[in-house]
The first five atom37 places (N, CA, C, CB, O) and aatype in JSON, in Angstrom:
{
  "aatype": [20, 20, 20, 20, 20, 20, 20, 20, 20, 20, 20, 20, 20, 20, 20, 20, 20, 20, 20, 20, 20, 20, 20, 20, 20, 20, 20, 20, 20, 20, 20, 20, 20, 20, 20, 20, 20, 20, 20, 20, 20, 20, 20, 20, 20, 20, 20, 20, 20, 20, 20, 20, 20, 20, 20, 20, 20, 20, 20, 20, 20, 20, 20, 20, 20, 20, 20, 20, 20, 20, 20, 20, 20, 20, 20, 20, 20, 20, 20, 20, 20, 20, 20, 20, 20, 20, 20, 20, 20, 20, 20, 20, 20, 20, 20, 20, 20],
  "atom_mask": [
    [1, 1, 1, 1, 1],
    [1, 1, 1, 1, 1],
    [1, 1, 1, 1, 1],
    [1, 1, 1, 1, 1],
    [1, 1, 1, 1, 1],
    [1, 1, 1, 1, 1],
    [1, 1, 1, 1, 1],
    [1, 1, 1, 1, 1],
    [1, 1, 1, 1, 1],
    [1, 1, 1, 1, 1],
    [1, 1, 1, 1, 1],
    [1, 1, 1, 1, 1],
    [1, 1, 1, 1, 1],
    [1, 1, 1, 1, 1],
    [1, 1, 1, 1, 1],
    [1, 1, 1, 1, 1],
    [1, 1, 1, 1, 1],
    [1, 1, 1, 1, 1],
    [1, 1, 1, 1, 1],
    [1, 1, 1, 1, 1],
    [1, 1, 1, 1, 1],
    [1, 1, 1, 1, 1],
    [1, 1, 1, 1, 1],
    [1, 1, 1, 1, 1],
    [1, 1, 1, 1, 1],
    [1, 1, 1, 1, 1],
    [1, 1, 1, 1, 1],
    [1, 1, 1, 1, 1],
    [1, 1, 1, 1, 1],
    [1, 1, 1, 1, 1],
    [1, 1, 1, 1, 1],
    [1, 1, 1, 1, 1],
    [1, 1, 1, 1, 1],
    [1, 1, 1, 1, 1],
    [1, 1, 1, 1, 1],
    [1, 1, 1, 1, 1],
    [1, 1, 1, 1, 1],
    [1, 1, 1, 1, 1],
    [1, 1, 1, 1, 1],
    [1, 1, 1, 1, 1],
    [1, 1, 1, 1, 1],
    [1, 1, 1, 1, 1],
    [1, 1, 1, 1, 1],
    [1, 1, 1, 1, 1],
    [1, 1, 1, 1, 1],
    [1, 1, 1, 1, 1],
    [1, 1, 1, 1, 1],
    [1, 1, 1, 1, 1],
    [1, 1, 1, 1, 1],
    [1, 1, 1, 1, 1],
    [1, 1, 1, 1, 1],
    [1, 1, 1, 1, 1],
    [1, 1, 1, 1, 1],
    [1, 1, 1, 1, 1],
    [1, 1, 1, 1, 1],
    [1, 1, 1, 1, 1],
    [1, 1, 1, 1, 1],
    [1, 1, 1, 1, 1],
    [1, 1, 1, 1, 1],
    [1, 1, 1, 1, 1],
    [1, 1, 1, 1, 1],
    [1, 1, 1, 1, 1],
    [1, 1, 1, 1, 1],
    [1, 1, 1, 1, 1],
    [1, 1, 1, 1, 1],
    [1, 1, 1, 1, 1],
    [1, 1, 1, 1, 1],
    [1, 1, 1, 1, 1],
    [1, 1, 1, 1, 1],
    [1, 1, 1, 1, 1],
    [1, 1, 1, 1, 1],
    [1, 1, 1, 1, 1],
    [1, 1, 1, 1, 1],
    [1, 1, 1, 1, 1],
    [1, 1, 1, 1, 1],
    [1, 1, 1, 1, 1],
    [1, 1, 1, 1, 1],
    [1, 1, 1, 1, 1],
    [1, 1, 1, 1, 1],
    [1, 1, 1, 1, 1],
    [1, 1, 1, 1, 1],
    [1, 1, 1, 1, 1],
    [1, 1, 1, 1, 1],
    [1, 1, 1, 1, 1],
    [1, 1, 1, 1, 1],
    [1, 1, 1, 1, 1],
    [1, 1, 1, 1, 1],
    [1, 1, 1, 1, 1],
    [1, 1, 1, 1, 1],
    [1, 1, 1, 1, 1],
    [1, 1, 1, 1, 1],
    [1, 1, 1, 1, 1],
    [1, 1, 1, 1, 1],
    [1, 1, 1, 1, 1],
    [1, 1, 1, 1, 1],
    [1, 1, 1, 1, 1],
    [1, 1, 1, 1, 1]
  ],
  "atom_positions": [
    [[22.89, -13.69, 8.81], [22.05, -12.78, 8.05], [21.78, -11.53, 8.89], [20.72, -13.48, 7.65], [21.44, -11.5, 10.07]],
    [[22.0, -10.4, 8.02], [21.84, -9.36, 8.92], [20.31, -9.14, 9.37], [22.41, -8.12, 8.29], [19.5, -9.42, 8.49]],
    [[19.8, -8.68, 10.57], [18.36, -7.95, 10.89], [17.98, -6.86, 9.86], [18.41, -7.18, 12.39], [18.68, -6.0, 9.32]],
    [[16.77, -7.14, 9.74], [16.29, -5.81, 9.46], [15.16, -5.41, 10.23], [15.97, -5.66, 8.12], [14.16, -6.09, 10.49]],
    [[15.46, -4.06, 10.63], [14.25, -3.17, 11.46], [13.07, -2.59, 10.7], [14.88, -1.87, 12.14], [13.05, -1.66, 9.9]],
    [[12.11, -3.34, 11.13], [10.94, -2.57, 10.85], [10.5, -1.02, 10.65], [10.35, -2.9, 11.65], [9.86, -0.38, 9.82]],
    [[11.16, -0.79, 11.82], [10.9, 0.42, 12.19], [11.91, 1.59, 11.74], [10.77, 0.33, 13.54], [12.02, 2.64, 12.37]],
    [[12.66, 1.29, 10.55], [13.58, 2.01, 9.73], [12.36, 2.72, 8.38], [15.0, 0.73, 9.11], [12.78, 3.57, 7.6]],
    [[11.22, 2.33, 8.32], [10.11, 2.67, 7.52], [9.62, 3.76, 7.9], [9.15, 1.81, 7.47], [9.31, 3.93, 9.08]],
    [[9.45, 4.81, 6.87], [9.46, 6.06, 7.06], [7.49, 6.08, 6.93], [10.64, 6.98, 5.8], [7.01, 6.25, 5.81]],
    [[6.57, 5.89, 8.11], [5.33, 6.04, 8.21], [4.76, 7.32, 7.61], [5.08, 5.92, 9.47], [3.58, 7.23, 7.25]],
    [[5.31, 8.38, 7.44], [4.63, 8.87, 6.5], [4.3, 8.7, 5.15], [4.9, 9.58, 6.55], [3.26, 8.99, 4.57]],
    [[5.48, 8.13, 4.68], [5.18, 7.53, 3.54], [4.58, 6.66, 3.01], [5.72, 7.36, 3.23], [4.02, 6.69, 1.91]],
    [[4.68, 5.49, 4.04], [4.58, 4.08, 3.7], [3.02, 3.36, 3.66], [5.47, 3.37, 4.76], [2.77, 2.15, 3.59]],
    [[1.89, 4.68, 3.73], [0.38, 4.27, 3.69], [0.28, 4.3, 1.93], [-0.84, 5.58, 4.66], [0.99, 4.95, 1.17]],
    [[-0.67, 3.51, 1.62], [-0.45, 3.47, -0.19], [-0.79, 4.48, -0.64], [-1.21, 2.47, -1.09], [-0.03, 4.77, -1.56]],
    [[-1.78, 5.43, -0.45], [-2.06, 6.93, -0.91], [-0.58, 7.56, -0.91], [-3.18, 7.85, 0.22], [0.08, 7.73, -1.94]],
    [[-0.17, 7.88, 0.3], [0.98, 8.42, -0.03], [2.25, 8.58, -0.33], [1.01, 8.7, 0.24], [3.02, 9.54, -0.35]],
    [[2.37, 6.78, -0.69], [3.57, 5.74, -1.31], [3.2, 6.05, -2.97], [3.34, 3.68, -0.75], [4.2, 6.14, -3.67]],
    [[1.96, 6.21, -3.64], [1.81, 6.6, -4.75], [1.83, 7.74, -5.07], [1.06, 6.25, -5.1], [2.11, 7.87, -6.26]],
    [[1.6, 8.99, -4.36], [1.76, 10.06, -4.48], [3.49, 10.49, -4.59], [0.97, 10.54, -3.44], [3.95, 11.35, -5.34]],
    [[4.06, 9.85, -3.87], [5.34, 10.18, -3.41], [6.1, 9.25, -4.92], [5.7, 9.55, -1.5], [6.56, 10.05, -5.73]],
    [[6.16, 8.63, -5.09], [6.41, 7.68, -6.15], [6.03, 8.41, -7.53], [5.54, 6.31, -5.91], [7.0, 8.61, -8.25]],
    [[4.55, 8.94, -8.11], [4.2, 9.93, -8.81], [5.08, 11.07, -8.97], [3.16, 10.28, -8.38], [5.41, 11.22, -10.15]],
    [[5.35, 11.56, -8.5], [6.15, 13.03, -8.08], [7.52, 12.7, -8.0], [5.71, 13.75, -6.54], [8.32, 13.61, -7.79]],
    [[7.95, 11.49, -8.16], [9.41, 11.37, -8.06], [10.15, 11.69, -9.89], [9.73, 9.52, -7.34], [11.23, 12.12, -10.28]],
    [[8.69, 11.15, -10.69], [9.2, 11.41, -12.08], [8.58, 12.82, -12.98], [8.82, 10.04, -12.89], [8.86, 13.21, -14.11]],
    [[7.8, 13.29, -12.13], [6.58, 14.05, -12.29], [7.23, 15.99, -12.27], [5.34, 13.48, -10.73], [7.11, 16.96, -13.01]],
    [[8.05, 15.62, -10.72], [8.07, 16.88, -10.0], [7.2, 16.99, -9.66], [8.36, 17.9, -10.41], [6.72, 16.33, -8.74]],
    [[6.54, 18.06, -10.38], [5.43, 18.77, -9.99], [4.03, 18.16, -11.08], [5.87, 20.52, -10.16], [3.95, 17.84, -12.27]],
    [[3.06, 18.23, -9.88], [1.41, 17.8, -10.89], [0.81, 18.83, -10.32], [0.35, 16.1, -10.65], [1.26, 19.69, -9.56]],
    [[-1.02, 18.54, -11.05], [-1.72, 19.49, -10.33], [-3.02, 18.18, -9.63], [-2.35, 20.99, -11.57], [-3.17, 17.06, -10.12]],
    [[-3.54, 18.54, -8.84], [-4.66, 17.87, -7.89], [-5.16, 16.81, -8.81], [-5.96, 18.93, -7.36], [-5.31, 15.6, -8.64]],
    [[-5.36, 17.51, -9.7], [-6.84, 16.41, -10.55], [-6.22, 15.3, -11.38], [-7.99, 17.4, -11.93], [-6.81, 14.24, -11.59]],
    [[-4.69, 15.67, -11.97], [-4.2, 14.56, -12.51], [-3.62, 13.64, -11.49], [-3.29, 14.89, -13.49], [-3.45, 12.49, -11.9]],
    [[-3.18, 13.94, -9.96], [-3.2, 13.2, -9.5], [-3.99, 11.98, -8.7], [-2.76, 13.65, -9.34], [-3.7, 10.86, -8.28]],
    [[-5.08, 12.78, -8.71], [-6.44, 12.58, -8.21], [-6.68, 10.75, -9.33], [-7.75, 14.41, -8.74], [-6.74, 9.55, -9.05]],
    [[-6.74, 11.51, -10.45], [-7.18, 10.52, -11.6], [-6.35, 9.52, -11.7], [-7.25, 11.08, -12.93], [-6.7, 8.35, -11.84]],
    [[-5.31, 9.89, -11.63], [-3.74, 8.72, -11.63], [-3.82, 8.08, -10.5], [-2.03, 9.42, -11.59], [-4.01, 6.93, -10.88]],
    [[-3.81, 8.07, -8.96], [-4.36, 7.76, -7.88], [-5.86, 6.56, -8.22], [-4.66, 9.27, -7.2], [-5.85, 5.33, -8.16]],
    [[-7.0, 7.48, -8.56], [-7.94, 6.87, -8.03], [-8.42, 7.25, -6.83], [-7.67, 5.82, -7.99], [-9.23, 6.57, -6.2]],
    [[-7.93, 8.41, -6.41], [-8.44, 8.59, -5.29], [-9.45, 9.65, -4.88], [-7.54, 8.65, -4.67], [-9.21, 10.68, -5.51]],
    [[-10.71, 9.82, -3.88], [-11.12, 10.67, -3.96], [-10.59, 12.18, -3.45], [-11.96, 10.24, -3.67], [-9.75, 12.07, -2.55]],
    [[-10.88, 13.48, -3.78], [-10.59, 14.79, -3.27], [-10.31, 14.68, -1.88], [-11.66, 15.74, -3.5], [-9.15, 14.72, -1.48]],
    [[-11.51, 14.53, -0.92], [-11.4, 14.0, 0.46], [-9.96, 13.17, 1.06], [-12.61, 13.03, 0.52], [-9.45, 13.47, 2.14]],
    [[-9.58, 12.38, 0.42], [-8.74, 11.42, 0.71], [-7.65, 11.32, -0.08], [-9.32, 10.35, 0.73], [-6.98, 10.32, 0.18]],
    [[-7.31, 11.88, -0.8], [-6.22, 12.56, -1.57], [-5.89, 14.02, -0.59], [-6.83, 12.92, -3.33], [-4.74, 14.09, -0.16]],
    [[-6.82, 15.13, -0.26], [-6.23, 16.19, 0.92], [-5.75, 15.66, 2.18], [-7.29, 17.19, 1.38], [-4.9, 16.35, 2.73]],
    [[-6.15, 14.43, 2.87], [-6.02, 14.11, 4.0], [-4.41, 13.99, 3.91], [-6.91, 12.92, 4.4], [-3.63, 14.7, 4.56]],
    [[-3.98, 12.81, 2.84], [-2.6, 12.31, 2.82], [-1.66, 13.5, 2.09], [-2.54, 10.8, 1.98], [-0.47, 13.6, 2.42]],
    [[-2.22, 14.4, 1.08], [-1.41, 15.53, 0.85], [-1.1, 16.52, 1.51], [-1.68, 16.0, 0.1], [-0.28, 17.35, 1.13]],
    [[-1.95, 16.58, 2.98], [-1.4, 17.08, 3.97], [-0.31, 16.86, 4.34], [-1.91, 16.97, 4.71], [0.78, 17.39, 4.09]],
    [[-0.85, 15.35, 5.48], [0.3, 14.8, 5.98], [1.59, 14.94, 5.09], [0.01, 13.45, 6.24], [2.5, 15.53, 5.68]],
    [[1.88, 14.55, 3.88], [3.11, 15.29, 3.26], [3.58, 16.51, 3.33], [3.08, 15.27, 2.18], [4.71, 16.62, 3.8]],
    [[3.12, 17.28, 3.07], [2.77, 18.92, 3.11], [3.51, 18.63, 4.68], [0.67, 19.67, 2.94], [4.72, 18.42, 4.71]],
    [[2.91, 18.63, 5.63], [3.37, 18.73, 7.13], [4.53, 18.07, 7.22], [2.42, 18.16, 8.18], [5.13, 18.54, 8.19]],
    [[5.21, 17.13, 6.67], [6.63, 16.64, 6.61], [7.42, 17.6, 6.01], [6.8, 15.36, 5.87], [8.57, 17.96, 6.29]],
    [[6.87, 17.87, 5.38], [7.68, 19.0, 4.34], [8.54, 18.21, 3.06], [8.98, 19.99, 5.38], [9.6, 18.56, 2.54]],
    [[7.56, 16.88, 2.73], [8.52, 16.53, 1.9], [7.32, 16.67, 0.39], [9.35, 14.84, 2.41], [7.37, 15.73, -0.41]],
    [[6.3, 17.85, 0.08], [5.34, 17.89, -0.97], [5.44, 19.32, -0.22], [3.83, 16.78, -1.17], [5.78, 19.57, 0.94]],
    [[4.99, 20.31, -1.43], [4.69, 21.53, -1.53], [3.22, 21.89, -2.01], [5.63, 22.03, -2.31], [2.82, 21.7, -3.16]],
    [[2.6, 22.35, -1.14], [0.9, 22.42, -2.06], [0.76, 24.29, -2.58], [-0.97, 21.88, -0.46], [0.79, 25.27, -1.84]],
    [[0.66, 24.24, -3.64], [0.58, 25.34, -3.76], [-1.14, 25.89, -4.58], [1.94, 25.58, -4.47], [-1.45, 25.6, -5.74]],
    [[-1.75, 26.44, -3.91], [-3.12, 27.02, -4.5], [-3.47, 28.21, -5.34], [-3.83, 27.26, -3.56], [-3.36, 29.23, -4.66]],
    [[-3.87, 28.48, -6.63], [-3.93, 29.55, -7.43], [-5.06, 29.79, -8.57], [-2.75, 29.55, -7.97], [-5.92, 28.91, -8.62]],
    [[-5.15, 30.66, -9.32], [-6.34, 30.37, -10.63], [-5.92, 30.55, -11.49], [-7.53, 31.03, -10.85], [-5.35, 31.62, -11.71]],
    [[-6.0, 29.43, -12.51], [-6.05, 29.73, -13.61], [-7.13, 29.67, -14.35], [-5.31, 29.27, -14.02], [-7.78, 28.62, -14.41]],
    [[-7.58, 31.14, -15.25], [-8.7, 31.13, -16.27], [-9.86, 31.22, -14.6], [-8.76, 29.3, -17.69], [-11.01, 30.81, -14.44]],
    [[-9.32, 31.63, -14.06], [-11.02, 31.61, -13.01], [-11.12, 30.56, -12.53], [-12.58, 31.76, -13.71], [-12.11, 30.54, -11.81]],
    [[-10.52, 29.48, -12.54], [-10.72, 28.1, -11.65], [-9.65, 27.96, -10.93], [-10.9, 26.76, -12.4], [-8.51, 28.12, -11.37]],
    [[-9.95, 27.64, -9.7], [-9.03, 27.07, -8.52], [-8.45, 26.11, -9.63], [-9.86, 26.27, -6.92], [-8.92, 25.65, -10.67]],
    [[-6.85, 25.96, -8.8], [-5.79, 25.24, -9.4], [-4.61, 24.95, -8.26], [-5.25, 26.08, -10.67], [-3.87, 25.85, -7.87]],
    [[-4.52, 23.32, -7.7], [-3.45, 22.86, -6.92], [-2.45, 22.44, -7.15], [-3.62, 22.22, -6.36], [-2.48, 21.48, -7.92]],
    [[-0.98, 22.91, -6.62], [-0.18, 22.43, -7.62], [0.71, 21.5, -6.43], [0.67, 23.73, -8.64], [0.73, 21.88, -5.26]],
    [[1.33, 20.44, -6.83], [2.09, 19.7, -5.58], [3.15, 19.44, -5.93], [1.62, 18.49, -5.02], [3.11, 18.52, -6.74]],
    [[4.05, 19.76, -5.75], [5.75, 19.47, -5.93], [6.43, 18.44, -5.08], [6.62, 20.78, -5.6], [5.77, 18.03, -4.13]],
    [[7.49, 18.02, -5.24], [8.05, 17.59, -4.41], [9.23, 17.92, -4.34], [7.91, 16.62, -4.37], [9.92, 18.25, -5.31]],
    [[9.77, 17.83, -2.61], [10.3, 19.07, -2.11], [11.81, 18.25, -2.26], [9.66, 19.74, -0.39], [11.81, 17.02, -2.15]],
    [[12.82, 18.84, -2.47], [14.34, 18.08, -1.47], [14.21, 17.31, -0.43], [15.29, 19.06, -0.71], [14.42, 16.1, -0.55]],
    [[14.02, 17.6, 0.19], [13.42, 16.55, 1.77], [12.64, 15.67, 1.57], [12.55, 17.24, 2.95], [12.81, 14.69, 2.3]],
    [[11.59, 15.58, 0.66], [10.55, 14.61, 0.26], [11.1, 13.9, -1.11], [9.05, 15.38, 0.05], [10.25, 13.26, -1.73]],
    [[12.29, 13.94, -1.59], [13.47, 13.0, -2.4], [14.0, 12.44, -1.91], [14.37, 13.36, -3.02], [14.11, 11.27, -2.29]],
    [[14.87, 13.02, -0.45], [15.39, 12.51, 0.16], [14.95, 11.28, 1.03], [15.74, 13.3, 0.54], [15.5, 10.18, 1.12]],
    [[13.68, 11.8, 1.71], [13.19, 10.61, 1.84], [12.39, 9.48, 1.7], [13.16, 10.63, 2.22], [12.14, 8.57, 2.49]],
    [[11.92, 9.78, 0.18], [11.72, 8.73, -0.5], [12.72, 7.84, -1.07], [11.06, 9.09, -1.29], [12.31, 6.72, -1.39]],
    [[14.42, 8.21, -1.32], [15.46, 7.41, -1.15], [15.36, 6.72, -0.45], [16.37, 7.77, -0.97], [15.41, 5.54, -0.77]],
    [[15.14, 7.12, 0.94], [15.73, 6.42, 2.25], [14.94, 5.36, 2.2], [15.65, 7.19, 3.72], [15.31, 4.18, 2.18]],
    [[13.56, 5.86, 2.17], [12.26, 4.65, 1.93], [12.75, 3.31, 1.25], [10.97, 5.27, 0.8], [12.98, 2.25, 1.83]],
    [[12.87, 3.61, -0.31], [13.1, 2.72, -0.88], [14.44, 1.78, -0.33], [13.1, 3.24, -2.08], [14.44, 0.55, -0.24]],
    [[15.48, 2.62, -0.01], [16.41, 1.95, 0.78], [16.13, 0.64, 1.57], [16.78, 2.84, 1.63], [16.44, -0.54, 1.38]],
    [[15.33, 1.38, 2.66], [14.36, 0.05, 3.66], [14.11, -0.62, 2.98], [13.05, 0.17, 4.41], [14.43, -1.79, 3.14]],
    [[13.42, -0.22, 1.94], [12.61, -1.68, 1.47], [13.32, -2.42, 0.7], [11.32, -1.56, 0.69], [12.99, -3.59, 0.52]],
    [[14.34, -1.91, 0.12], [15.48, -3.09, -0.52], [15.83, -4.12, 0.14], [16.76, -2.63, -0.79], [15.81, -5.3, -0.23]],
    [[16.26, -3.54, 1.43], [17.17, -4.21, 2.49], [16.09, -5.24, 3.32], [17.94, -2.93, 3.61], [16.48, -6.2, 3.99]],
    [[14.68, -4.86, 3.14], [13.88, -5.87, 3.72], [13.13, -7.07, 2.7], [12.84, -5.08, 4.48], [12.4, -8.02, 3.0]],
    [[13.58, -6.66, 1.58], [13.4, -8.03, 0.41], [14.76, -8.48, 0.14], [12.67, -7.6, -1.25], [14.88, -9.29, -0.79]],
    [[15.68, -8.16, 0.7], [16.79, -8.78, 0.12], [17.73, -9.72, 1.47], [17.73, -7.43, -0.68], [18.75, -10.35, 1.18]]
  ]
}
């Protein structure tokens, strides 16, 4: 049976905030804060922390703007953040199978 490495798990991803975020956005593209927020469950606070850390991988795009006079966040996901959410899921095939 072949090994599998643990450590083939892509840690940015693999915390559940940003395994759902990343997962969200795979069918999504692009959302804005609050529907992800709501879809999540998560609070503002703790939804920016992990949309950083994406943002800083470069695999989510945060983009900030107004519409109608209200702040408006928009989060994409990037080529690089497809890519390695492939890879992700990859691992985890290979470590249930």
């Amino acid at each position: 049976m072949k090994e599998f490495d643990i450590n083939s798990l892509d840690d940015v991803i693999h915390g559940r905030i940003r395994l759902g975020i990343m997962a969200f956005l795979v069918g999504a593209e692009t959302t804005d804060f609050s529907a992800l927020k709501t879809h999540l469950g998560a609070t503002d606070g703790n939804l920016s922390v992990h949309l950083r850390k994406l943002e800083e991988a470069d695999y989510v795009k945060v983009e900030k703007s107004f519409r109608n006079r209200k702040p408006l966040t928009t989060i994409t996901l990037t080529t690089t953040g497809r890519q390695a959410f492939v890879r992700y899921l990859d691992s985890i095939g290979k470590l249930i199978s």
